[in-house]
C-alpha positions in Angstrom: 37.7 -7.0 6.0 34.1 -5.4 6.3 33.3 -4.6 9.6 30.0 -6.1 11.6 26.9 -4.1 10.7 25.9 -1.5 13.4 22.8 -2.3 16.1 20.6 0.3 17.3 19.7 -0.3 21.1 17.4 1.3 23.2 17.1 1.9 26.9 15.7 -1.1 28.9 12.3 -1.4 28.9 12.2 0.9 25.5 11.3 -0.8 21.9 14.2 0.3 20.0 12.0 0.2 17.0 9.4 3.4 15.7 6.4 2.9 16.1 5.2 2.0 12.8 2.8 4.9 12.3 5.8 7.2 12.6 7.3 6.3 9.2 7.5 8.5 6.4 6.0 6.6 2.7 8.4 7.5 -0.3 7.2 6.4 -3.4 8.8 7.1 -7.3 6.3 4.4 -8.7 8.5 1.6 -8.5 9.6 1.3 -5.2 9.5 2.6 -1.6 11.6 4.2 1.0 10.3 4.1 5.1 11.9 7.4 6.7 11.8 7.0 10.6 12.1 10.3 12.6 15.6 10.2 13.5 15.9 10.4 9.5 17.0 7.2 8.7 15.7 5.3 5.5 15.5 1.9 7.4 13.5 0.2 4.6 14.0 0.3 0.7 13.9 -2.2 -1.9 15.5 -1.9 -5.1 15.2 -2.0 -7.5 11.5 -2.5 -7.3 8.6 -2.9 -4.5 9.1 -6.6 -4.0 13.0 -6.7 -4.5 15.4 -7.9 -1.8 15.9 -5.1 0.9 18.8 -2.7 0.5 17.9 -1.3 3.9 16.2 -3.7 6.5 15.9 -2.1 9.9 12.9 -1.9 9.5 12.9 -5.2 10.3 16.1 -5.5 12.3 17.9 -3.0 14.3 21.9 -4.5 13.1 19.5 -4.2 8.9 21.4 -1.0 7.5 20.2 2.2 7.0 21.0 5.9 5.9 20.7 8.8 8.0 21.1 12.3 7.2 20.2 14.8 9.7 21.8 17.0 13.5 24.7 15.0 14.7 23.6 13.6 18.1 19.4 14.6 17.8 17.0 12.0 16.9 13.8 13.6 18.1 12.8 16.4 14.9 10.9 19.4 15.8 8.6 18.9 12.6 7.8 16.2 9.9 5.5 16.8 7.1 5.3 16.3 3.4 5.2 19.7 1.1 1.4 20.1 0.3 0.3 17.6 -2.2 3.6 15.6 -3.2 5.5 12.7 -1.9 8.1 15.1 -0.6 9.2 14.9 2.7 10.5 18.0 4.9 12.0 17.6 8.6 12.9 20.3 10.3 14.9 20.1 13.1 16.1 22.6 15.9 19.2 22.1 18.1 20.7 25.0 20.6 22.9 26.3 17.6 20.6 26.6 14.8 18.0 25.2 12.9 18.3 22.8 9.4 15.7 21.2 7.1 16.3 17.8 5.6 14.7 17.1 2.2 13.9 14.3 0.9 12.6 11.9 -1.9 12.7 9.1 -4.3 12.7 11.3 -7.3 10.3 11.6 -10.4 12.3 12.2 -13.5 11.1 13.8 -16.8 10.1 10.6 -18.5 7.0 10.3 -15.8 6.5 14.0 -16.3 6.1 13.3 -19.8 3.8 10.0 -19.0 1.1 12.3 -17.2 1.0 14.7 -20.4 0.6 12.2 -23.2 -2.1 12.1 -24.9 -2.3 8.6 -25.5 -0.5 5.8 -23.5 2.7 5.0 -23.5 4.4 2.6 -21.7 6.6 3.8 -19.2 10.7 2.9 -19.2 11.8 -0.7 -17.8 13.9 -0.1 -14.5 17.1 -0.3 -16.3 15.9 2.7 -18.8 16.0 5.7 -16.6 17.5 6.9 -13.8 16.3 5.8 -10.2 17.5 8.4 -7.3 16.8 8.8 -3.6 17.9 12.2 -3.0 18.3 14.0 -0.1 19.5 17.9 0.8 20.1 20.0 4.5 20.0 23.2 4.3 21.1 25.3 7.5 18.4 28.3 7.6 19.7 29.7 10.6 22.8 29.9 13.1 25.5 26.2 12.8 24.5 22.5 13.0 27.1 19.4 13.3 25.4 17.5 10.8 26.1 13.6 9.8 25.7 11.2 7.2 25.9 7.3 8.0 25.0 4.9 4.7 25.2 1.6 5.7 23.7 -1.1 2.7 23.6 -4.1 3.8 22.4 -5.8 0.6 19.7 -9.1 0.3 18.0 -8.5 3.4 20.9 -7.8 5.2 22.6 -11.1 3.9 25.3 -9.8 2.8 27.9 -6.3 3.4 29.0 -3.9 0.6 32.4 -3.6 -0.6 32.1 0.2 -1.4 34.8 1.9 -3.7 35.5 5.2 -5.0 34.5 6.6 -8.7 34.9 8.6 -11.4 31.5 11.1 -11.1 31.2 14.2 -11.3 30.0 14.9 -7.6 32.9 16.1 -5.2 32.5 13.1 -3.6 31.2 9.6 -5.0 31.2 6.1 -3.9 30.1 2.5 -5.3 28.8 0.0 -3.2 29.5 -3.2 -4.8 27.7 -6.9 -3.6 29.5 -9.9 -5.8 26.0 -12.2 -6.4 26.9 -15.5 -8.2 28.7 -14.4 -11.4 27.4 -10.7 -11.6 27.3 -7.7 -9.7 24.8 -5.8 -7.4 25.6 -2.1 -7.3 24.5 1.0 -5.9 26.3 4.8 -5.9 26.2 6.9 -3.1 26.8 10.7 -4.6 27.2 13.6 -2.1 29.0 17.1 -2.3 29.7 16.4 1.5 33.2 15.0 2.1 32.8 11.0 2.9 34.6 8.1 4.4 34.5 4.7 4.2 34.7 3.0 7.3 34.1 -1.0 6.7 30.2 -1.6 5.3 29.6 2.3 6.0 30.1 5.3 4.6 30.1 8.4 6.8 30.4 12.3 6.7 30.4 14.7 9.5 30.2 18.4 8.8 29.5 21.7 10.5 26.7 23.6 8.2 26.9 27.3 8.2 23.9 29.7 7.9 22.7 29.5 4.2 24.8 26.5 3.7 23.0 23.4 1.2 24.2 20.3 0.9 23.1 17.4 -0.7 23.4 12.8 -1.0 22.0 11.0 -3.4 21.8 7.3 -3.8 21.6 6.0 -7.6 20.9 2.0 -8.4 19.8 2.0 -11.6 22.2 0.6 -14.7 23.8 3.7 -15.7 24.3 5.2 -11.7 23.5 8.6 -12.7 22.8 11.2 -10.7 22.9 15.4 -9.2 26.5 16.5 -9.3 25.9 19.2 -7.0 23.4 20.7 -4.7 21.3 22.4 -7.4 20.8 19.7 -10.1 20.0 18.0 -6.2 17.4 20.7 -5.7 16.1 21.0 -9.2 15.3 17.1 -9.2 13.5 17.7 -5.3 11.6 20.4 -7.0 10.6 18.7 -10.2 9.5 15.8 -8.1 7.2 18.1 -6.1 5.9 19.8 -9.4 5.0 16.1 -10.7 2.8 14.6 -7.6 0.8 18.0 -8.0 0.5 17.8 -11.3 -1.1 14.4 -10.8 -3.5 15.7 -8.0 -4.5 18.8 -10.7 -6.0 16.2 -12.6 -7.8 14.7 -10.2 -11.3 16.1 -8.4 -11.5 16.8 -4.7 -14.8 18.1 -3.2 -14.0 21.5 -1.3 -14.5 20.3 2.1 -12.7 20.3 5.1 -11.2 16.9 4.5 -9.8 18.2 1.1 -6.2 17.1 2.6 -7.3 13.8 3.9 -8.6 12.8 0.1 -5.4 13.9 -1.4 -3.2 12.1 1.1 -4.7 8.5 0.5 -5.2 9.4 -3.5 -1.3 10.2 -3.5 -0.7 7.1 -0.9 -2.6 4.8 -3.4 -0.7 6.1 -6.7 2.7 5.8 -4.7 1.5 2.3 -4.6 1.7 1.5 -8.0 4.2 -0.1 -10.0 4.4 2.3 -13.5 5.8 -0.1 -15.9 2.6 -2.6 -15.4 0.0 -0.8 -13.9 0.1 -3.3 -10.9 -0.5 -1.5 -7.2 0.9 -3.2 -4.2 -1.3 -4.3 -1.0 1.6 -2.8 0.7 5.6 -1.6 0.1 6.5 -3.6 3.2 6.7 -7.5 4.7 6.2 -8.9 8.1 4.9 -6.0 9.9 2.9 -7.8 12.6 -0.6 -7.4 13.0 -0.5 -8.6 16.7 2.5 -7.0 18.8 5.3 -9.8 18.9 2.8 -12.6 17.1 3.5 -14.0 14.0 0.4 -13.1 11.9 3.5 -11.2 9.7 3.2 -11.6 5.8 5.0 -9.9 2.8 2.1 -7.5 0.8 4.3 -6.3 -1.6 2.4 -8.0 -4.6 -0.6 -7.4 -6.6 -4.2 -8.8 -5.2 -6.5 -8.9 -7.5 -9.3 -7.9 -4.6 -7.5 -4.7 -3.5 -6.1 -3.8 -7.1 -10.1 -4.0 -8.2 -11.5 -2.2 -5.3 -9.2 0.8 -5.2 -10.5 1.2 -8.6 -13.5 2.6 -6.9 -11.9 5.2 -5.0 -9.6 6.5 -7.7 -13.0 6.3 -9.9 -14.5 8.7 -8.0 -11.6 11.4 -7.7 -11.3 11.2 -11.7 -8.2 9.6 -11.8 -9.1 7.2 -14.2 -5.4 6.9 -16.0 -4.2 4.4 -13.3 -7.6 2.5 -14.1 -6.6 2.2 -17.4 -2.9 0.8 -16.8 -4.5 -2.1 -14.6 -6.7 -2.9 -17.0 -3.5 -3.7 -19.4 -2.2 -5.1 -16.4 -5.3 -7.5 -16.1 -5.6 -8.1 -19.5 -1.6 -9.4 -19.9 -1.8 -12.1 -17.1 -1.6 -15.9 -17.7 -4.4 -17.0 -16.2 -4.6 -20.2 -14.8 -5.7 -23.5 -17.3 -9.4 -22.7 -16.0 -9.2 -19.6 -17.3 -9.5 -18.1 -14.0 -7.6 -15.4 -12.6 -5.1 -16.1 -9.3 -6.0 -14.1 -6.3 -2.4 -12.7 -6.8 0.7 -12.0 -8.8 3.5 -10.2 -8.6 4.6 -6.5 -9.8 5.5 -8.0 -13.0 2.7 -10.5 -13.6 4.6 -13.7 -12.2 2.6 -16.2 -10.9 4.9 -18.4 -8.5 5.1 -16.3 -5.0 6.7 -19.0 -3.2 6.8 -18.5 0.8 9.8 -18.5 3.0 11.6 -17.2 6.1 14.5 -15.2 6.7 15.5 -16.0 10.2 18.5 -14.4 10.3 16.2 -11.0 11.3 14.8 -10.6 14.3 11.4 -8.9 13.1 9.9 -5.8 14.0 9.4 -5.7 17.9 10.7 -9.2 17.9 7.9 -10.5 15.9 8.5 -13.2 14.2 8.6 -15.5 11.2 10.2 -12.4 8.9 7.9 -13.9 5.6 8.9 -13.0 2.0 6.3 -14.5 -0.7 3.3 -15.3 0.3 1.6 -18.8 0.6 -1.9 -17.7 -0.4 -1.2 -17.0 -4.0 -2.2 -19.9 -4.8 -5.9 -20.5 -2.1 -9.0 -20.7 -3.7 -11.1 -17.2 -2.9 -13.5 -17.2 -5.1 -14.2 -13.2 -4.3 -11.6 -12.6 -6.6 -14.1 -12.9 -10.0 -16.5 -10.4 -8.7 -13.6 -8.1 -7.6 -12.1 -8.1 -11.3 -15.5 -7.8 -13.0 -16.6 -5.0 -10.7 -13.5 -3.2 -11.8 -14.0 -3.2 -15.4 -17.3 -2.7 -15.1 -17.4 0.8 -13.3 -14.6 1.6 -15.6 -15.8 0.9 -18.8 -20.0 2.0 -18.1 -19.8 5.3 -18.6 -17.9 5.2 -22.2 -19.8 1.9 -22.9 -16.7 0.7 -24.8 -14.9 -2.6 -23.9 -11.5 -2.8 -24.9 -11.2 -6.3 -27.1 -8.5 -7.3 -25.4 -10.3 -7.1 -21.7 -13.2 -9.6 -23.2 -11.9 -12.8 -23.3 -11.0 -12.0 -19.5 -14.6 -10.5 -18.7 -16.2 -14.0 -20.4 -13.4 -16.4 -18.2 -13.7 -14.6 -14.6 -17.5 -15.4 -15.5 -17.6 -18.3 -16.2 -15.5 -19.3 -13.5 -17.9 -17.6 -10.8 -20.3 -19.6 -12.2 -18.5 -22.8 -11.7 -17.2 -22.0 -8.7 -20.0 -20.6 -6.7 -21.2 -23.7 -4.7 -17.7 -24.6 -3.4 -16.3 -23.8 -0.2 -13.2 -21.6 -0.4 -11.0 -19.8 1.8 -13.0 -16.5 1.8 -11.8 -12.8 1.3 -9.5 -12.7 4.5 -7.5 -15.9 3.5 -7.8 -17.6 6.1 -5.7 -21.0 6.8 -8.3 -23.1 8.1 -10.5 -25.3 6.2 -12.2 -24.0 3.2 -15.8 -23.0 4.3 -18.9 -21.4 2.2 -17.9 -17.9 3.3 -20.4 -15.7 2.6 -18.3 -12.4 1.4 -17.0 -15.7 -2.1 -20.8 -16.1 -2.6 -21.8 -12.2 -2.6 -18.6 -11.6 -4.3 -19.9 -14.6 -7.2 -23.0 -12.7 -7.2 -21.3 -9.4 -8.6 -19.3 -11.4 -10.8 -22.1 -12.8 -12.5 -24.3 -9.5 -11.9 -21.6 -6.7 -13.4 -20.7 -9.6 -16.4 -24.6 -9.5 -17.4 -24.4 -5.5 -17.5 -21.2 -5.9 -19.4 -22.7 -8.3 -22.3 -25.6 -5.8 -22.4 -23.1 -3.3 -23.3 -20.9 -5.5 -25.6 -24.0 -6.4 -27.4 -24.7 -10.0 -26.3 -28.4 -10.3 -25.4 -27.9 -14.1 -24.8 -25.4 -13.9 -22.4 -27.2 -11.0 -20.5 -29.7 -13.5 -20.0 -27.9 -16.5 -19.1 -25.6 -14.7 -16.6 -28.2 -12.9 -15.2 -30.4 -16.1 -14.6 -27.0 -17.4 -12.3 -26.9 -14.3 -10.8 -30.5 -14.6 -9.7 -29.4 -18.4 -8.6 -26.9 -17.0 -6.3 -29.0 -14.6 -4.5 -31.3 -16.7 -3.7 -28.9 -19.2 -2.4 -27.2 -16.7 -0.1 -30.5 -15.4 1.2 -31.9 -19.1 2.1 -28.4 -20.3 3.5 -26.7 -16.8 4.8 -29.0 -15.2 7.1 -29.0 -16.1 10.9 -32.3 -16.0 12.7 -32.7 -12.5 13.4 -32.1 -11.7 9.7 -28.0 -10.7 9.6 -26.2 -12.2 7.0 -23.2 -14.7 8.6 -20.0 -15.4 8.4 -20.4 -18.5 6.5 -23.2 -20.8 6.2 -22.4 -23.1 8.5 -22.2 -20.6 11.6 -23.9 -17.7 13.6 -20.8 -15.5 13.6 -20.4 -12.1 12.3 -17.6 -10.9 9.5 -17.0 -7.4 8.7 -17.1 -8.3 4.5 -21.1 -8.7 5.0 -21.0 -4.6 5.1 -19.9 -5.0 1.2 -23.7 -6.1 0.7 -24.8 -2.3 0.2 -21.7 -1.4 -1.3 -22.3 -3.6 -4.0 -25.7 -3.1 -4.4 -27.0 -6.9 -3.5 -29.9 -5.8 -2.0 -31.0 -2.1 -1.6 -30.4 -0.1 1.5 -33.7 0.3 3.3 -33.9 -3.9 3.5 -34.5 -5.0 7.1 -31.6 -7.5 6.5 -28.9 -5.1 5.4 -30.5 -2.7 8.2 -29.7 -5.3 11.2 -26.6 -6.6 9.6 -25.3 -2.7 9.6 -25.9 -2.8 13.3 -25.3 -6.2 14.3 -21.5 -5.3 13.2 -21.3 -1.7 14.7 -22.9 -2.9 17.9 -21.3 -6.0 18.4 -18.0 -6.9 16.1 -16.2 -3.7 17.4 -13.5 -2.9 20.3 -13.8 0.8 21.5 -15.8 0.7 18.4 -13.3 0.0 15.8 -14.4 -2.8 13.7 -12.7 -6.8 14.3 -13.1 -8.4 10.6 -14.1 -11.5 12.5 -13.8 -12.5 16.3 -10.6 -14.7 16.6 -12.6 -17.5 18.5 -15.5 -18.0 16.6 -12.9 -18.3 13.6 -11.0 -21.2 12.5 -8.2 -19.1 10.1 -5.3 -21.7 11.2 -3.2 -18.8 13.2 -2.6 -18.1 16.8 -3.1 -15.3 18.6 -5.0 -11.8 18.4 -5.5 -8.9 16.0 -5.8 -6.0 15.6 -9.1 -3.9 14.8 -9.3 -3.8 10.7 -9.1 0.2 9.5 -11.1 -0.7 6.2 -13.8 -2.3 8.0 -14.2 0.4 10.3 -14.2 2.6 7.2 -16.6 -0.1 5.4 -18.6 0.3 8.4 -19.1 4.4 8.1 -20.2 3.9 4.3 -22.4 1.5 4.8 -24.0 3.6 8.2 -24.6 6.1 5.7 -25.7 3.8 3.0 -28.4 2.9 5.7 -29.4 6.5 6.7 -27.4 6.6 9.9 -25.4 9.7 9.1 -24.8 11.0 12.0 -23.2 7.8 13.4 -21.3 7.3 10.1 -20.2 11.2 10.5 -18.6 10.9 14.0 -16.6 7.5 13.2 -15.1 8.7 10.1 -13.9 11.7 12.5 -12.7 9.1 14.6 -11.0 7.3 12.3 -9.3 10.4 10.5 -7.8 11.0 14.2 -6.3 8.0 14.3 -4.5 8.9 11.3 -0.4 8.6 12.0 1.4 12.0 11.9 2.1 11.9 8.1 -1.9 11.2 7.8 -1.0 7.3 6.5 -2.6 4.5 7.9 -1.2 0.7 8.6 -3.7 -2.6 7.9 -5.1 -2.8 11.3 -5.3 -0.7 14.8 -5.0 -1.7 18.7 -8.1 -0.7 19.6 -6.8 0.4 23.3 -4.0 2.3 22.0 -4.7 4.0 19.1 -1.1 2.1 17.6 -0.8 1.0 13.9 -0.5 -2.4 12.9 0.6 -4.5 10.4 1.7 -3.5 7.0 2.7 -0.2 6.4 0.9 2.3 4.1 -2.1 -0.1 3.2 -3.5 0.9 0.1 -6.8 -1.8 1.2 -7.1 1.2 4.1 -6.6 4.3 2.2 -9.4 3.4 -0.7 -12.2 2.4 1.8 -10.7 5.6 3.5 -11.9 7.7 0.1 -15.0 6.1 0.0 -16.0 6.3 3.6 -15.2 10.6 3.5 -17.2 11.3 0.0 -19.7 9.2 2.0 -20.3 11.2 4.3 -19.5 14.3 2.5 -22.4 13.3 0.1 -24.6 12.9 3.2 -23.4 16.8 4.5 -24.4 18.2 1.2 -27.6 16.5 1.4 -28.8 17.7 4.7 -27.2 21.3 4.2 
């Protein structure tokens, strides 16, 4: 019989969890792993981002995990990724000698060959090439007890492994085997370390000599290939490497002190995409909470069509435009709904149906609770999303003036829903669960829509709709500028109230009215001045909000980096300078950032890496690099 899954336990008082900004992000384009210090993998997916869990203790400490690392030590002297990859190196130190653990979800030579091409070329299905986490420990100096501990516990941790031994050419290989209705769920754990099976866990415990290499491997993919020994382990770590900085070669980073900061959140944000569709995922991970214990916890490992849209700008600017051009196939191959419009968002593979539910058999992270998977908002009315997807395609396609014929019946739909749509209340950009209000960031957000469509029938050759488009655009304006603006001239949350949101810092970012207006000018500050804690911006204040939740939040990371671009949009560099240096500090040790942080602690929150947090990251630092280079 399988024996009960392990529990971790901590001392009294303790959180037996990491705090989430210790995690290591590993990334091979289609899924994740979250490393915690100790050097367990205590959250992976497979075989894709929004898959059922293969590890879970992320979520819940009796979840499963794999650990490689020092027998006994869970504190590592060092953690850091090899410059510019997606490679992670530990290095640990005990009294007896001193190993390195690397590891990664490995690239193989049909991605390689995807960054070379020439032309596009659509990357294999999941099931046509090999899928690998692999792992080495290498002894550099004196003897370590080392262990290995794999414990799947598959569907969330619904259900134990049967593992089994095979035929593979690795000294030592395993199957873990999960019967699902009819078929079967399986995974191969390959190591050149000697392994035992005891119940749902495999183990290994060896002493590693001076110059000694070892190596695991976990395969998952249809044909379970994978290193037979320690070199083809290396060579695949190596290869790996040689791709993410490949990827960055392509890209262009200022020379500036913040060089590694840029490259970071550009590698963060491809990691974040899914490579057979183009799609990028708010997030690899679900239920994070965004207040300590609360249950504002919800899965982000889908597509929105917001986030997708805006990290278009940042990857814009660095020149890495390829990834532009896979979600705009991406874009272009979604069923849209019977209006034509666009859902606010889908999943990996373009479903539409992201029904919500609860797995109550885990505890949560912390204790937090409901553990969500789907997402009950794919399906609210935000009307931000038009202007979002037209933005997109517009900075992407300006510069070469060509539309691709296949994006046009999408540009014409998203505008003519925005212009619709416009007048109705919605749910606004930060989905809130309340009742739908005239939220000010759907009506700036219609505005763009209707704005970038009119520059896009200019450059598709359509004089009459340049006009009529721009005629609503001009409608829109002038609506939010009668019905958005408080008293002392700072655009609002919606129209019905006085109270502040973060989104109105999009209106220089989009260009709605020019930086120098007195309106933008006081709304800049109003936020700074009076939306922030320690000075890290709230997206709204919890009790001037109705968003149908209980409980706090944590400070938003984009709007405090929203807030830095738009200071120096409105000539307060020197204010936008020393909050971006700020913010950079409150970076996690791997330089990744969660959705939110607690303003009095410094401590990540929410979903974990947040590509939402890493683009306004990029624009916020070439912000203010711009402004350096001015003033020099």
């Amino acid at each position: 019989m399988p024996q009960e899954p392990t529990t971790l336990t901590a001392a009294p008082g303790v959180s037996p969890f990491p705090p989430i900004g210790d995690y290591a992000f590993l990334s091979d384009c289609h899924t994740a792993a979250l490393v915690a210090p100790d050097g367990t993998v205590e959250w992976m997916c497979v075989p894709r981002f929004d898959s059922p869990a293969l590890f879970s203790a992320l979520l819940d400490r009796g979840g499963g995990g794999f650990r490689l690392g020092p027998y006994g030590l869970q504190v590592p002297a060092a953690r850091r990724y090899e410059p510019g990859t997606h490679v992670l190196e530990t290095t640990w130190m005990t009294p007896n000698g001193w190993v390195i653990v690397r590891d990664a979800l490995t690239i193989g030579d049909w991605h390689e060959g995807h960054l070379e091409a020439e032309a596009h070329t659509r990357p294999p299905t999941d099931h046509e090439a090999d899928h690998l986490l692999v792992r080495t420990i290498e002894c550099v100096q004196g003897a370590v007890q080392i262990e290995l501990i794999c414990e799947p516990l598959f569907d969330f941790g619904r259900r134990m492994a049967d593992w089994t031994e095979c035929d593979h050419p690795a000294p030592s290989s395993f199957d873990a085997i999960d019967a699902i209705d009819a078929g079967e769920r399986r995974v191969r754990l390959l190591s050149d370390l000697r392994l035992g099976i005891e119940g749902n866990r495999v183990r290994a415990r060896h002493k590693l000599e001076e110059g000694e290499l070892r190596f695991c491997a976990l395969s998952w993919t249809e044909q379970l290939r994978g290193p037979a020994n320690a070199e083809e382990a290396t060579a695949r770590l190596d290869a790996t490497a040689r791709y993410w900085r490949d990827w960055l070669d392509a890209g262009r980073f200022p020379d500036h002190r913040w060089r590694a900061e840029l490259q970071r959140s550009a590698l963060t944000l491809k990691g974040l995409t899914y490579a057979p569709s183009g799609a990028l995922v708010a997030a690899p991970t679900t239920s994070l909470p965004e207040t300590p214990g609360g249950e504002r916890n919800w899965d982000y490992r889908y597509s929105w069509m917001r986030d997708a849209s805006f990290t278009l700008w940042a990857l814009h600017a660095l020149d890495l435009d390829w990834e532009a051009d896979d979600f705009m196939q991406y874009v272009a191959d979604l069923e849209r709904n019977p209006d034509g419009g666009l859902q606010i968002m889908y999943g990996i593979d373009g479903r539409r149906d992201l029904a919500e539910s609860t797995l109550d058999h885990l505890s949560g992270y912390e204790g937090a609770q409901p553990v969500r998977i789907g997402n009950g908002a794919h399906d609210q009315r935000q009307n931000d999303v038009y202007g979002a997807v037209l933005d997109s395609i517009y900075l992407h396609t300006k510069d070469s003036g060509y539309i691709a014929e296949r994006l046009w019946p999408v540009i014409e739909d998203q505008v003519t829903r925005a212009a619709a749509v416009w007048r109705e209340p919605d749910q606004g950009i930060w989905e809130a669960r309340g009742a739908p209000r005239h939220y000010f960031s759907s009506k700036l957000m219609c505005w763009v829509a209707l704005d970038r469509g009119a520059r896009l029938a200019t450059l598709r050759g359509r004089p009459e709709l340049t006009e009529q488009w721009s005629g609503q655009a001009e409608e829109v304006r002038a609506d939010i500028l009668e019905h958005g603006v408080d008293e002392r001239g700072v655009f609002t949350q919606h129209y019905d109230t006085s109270a502040l949101d973060a989104s109105t810092l999009l209106v220089p970012l989009v260009r709605f009215l020019p930086a120098e207006d007195e309106r933008v000018r006081s709304t800049v500050l109003a936020v700074a001045d009076e939306l922030t804690e320690n000075g890290l911006v709230l997206r709204y204040r919890v009790d001037e909000t109705d968003d149908g939740l209980r409980g706090e939040e944590g400070t938003f990371t984009i709007c405090s980096f929203w807030l830095v671009s738009a200071l120096s949009e409105i000539g307060e560099r020197e204010r936008a300078r020393r909050l971006c240096e700020r913010l950079l500090g409150h970076a996690s040790p791997l330089s990744l950032y969660a959705e939110e942080i607690d303003a009095a602690s410094g401590r990540q929150l929410g979903n974990f890496p947040q590509a939402f947090t890493h683009l306004a990251l990029i624009n916020a630092v070439l912000h203010v690099i711009a402004d350096e280079r001015r003033d020099a």
